[in-house]
C-alpha positions as CSV (number, residue, x, y, z in Angstrom):
1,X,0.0,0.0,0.0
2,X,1.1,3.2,-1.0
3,X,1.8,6.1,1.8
4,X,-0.6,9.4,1.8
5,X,1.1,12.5,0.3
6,X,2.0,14.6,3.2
7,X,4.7,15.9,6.1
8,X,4.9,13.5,8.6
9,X,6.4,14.6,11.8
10,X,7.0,11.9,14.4
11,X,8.6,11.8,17.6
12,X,8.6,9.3,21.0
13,X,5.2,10.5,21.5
14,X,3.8,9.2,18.0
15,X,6.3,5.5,18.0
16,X,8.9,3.3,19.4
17,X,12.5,3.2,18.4
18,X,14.4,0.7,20.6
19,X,17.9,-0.7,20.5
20,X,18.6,-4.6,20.7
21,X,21.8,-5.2,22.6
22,X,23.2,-9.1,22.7
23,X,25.8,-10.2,25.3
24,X,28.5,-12.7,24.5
25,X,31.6,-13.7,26.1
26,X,33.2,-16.2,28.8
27,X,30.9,-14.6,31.5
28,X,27.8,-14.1,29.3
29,X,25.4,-16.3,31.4
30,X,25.6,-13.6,33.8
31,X,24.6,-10.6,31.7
32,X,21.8,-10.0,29.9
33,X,20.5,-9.3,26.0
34,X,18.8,-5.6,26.7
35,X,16.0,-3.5,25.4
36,X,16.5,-0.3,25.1
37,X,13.9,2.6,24.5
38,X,15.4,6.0,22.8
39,X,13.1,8.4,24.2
40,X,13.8,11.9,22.6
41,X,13.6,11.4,18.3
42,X,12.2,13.2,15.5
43,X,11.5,11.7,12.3
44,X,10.8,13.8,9.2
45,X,9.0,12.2,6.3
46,X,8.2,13.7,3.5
47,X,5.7,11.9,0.6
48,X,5.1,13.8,-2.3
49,X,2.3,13.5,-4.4
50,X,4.2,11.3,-7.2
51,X,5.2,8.8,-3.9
52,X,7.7,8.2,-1.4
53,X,10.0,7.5,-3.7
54,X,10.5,11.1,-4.7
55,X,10.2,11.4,-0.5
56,X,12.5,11.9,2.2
57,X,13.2,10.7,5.5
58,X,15.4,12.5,8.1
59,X,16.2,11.0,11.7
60,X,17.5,12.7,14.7
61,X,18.5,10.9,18.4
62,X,19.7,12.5,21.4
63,X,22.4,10.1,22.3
64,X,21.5,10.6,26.1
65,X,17.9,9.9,25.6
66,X,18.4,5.8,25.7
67,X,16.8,4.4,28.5
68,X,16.8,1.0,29.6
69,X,13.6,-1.1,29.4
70,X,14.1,-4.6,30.4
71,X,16.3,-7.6,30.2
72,X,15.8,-9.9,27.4
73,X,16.1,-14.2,27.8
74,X,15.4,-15.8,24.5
75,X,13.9,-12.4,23.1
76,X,11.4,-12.5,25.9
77,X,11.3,-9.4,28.6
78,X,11.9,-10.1,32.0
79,X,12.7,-8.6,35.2
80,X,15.6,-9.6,35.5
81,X,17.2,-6.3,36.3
82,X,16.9,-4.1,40.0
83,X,16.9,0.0,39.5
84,X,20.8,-0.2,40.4
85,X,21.5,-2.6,37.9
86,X,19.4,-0.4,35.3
87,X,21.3,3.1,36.7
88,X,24.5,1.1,36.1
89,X,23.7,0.0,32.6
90,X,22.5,3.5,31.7
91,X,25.3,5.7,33.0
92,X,27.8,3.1,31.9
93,X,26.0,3.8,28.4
94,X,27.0,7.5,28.5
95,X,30.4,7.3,30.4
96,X,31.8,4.5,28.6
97,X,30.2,3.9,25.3
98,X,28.2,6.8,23.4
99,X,29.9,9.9,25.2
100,X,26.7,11.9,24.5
101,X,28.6,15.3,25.7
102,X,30.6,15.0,22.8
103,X,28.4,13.8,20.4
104,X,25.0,14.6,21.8
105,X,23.1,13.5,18.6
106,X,22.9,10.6,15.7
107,X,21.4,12.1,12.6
108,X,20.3,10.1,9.3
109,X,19.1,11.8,6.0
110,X,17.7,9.5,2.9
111,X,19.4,9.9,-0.4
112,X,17.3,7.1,-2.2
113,X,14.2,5.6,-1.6
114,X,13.0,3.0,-3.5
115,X,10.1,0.6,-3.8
116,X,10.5,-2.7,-3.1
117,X,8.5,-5.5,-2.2
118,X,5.1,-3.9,-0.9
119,X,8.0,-1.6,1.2
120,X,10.8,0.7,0.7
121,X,14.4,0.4,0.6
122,X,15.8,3.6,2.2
123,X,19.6,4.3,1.2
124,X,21.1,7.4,3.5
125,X,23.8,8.4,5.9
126,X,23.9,7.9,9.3
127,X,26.1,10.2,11.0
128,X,26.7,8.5,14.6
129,X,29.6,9.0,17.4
130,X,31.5,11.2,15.0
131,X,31.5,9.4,12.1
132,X,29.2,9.1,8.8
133,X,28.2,6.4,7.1
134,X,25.8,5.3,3.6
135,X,23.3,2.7,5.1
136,X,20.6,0.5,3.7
137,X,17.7,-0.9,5.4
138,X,13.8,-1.5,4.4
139,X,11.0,-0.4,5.6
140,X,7.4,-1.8,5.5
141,X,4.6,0.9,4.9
142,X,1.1,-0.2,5.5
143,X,-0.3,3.1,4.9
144,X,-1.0,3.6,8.8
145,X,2.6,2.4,9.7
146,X,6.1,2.1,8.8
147,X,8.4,-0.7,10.5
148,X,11.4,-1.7,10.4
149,X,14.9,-2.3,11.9
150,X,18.4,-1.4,11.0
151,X,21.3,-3.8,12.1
152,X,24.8,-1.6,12.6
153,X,27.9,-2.5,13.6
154,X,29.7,-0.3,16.3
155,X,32.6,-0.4,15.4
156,X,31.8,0.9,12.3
157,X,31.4,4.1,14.2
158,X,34.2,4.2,16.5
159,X,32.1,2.8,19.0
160,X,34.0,0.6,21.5
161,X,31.3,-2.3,22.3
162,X,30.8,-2.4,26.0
163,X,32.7,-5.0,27.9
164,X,33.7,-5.9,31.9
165,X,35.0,-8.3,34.4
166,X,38.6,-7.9,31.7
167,X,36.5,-8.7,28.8
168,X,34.9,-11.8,29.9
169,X,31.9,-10.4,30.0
170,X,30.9,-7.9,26.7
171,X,28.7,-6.7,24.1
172,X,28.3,-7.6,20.6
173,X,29.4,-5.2,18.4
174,X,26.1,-6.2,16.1
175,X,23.1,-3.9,17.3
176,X,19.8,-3.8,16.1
177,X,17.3,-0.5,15.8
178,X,13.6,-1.3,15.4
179,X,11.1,0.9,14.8
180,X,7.2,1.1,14.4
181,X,5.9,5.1,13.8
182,X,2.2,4.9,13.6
183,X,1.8,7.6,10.7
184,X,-0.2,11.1,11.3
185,X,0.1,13.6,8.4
186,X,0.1,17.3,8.9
């Protein structure tokens, strides 16, 4: 289904955008796969009449707006975690891997968008931690929705994947972003 022509504006109180962390490691019974909730976004679509293939899509993320939700076990939530394990988690987010005070924001503007498969295949950078980067991920568009989720590498942006207990315990440097922005024209 095609999208509505229109400027869609979205934001955290319009949609979810989470981040999928996945522990590995030695120690990795110990820790936890997380879900995180990045509470302060805007999203900027634009659909032209012709479609949103002539469109655009912007993203913007406060890097200190992630916030943890739950533990995962199997890809199920649990509560797993106490409020000091969560306080940990988050400032060790901010202290010791996305260093929000010097890069307080992750940006991502489209250069192509095309149609594929009863979606769209967005091509665009993603500026993150510093560096920029061309990405690639699809999207679903229902007409009411769009869904998806981006897999990144963070590495890729000089990210240093979180790790403890002398790397025995760590992240995986593969993350995933998924989205679902219920769609409101203005």
């Amino acid at each position: 289904m095609s999208l509505k022509a229109g400027s869609y504006c979205l934001d955290t109180n319009s949609g979810n955008l989470y981040v999928y962390t996945f522990k590995e490691g030695l120690l990795s019974k110990l820790a936890h796969d997380l879900l995180i909730d990045i509470t302060d976004f805007k999203v900027n679509l634009e659909v032209p009449d012709a479609g949103l293939a002539s469109g655009s899509l912007e993203l913007e993320i406060q890097a200190n707006s992630l916030k943890v939700v739950c533990a995962l076990k199997d890809g199920e939530r649990t509560d797993a975690l106490k409020e000091k394990d969560i306080a940990d988690i988050e400032r060790d987010m901010g202290v010791k891997v996305l260093h929000p005070d010097k890069y307080p924001t992750a940006t991502f503007c489209s250069k192509t968008i095309q149609e594929k498969d009863g979606g769209y295949k967005i091509n665009g950078d993603l500026s993150l931690h510093g560096v920029t980067k061309s990405i690639d991920f699809d999207i679903d568009a229902n007409g009411e929705h769009i869904k998806g989720m981006i897999t990144l590498l963070q590495k890729d942006y000089g990210i240093k994947p979180f790790k403890a207990m002398m790397g025995t315990l760590k992240i995986k440097n593969e993350i995933n972003i998924d989205f679902d922005l219920p769609l409101n024209g203005t």
